[in-house]
C-alpha positions as protocol buffer text, in pm:
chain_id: "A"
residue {
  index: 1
  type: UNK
  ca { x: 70 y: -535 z: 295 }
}
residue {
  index: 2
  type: UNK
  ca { x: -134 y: -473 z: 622 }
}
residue {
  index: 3
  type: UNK
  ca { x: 92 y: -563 z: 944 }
}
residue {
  index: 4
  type: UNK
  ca { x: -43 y: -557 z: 1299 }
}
residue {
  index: 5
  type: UNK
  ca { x: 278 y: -551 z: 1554 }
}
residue {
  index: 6
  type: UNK
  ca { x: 273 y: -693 z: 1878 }
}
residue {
  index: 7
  type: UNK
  ca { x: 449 y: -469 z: 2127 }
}
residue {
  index: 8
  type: UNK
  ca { x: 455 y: -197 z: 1866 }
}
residue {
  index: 9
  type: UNK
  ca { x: 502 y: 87 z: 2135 }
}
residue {
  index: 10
  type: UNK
  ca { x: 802 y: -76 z: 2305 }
}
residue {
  index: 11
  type: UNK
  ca { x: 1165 y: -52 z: 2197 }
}
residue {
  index: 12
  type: UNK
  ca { x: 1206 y: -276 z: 1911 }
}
residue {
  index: 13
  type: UNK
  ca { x: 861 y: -292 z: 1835 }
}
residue {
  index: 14
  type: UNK
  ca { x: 844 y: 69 z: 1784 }
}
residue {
  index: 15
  type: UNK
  ca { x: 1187 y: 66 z: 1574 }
}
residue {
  index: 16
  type: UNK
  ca { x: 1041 y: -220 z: 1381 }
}
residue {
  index: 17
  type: UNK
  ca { x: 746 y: -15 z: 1299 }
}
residue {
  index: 18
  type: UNK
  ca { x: 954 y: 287 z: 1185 }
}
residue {
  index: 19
  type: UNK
  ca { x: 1141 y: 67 z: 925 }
}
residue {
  index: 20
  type: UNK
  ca { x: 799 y: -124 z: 817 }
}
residue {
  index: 21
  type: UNK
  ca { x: 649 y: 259 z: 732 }
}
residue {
  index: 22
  type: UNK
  ca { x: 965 y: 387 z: 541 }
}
residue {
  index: 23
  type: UNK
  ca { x: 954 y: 76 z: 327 }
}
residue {
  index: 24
  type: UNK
  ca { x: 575 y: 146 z: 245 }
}
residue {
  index: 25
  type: UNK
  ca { x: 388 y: -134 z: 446 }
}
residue {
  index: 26
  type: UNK
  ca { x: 63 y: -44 z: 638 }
}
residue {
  index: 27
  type: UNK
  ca { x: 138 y: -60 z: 992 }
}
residue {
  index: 28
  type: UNK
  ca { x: -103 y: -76 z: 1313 }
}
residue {
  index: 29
  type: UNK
  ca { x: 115 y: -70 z: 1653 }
}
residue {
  index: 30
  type: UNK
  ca { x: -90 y: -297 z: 1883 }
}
residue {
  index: 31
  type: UNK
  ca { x: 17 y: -267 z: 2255 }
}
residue {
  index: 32
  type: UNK
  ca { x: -88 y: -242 z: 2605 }
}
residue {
  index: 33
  type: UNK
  ca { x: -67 y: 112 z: 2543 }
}
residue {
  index: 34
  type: UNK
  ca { x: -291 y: 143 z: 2262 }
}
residue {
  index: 35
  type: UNK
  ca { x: -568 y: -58 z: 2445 }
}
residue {
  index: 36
  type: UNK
  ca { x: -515 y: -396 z: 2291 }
}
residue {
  index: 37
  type: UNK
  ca { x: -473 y: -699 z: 2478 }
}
residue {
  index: 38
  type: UNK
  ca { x: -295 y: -954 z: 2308 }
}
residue {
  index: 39
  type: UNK
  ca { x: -353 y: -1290 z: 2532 }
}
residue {
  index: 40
  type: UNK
  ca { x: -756 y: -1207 z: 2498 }
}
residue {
  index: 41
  type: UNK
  ca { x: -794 y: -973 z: 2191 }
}
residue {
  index: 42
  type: UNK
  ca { x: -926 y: -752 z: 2394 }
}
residue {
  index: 43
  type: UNK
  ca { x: -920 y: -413 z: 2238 }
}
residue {
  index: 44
  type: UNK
  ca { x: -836 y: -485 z: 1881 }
}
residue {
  index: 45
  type: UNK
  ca { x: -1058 y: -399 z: 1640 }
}
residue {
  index: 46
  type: UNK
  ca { x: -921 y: -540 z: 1324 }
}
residue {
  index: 47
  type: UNK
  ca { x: -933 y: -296 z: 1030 }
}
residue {
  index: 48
  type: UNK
  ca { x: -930 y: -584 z: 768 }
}
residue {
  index: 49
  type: UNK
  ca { x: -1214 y: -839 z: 723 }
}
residue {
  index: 50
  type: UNK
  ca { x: -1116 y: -1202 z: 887 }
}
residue {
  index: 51
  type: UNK
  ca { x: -948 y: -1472 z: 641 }
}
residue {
  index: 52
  type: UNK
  ca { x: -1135 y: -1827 z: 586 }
}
C-alpha cells in the first residue's frame, strides 16, 4: 500500500512513518519541510496516477 503522511517530519508523524516502513508499506513524508503544502497542494507531486 502507498501512504502519503501529513506532517510526516514532525514528532508523531515521523514515528508513524517509522512503524508504517518496518511493517512494509510505501511511505512518502509530506511536510512543510519537504516542500509540500497541504491547504493548497502546493508542492506535491503525487507518485501514483489520480483515482476516478
Amino acid at each position: 500500500m502507498k501512504i502519503a503522511v501529513i506532517g510526516g517530519t514532525g514528532l508523531i508523524g515521523s514515528k508513524t512513518v517509522a512503524i508504517l516502513r518496518q511493517r512494509g508499506q510505501e511511505v512518502v513524508a509530506a511536510s512543510p519541510k519537504s516542500g509540500v503544502n497541504s491547504s493548497s497542494g502546493e508542492g506535491s507531486r503525487s507518485p501514483w496516477p489520480a483515482r476516478r
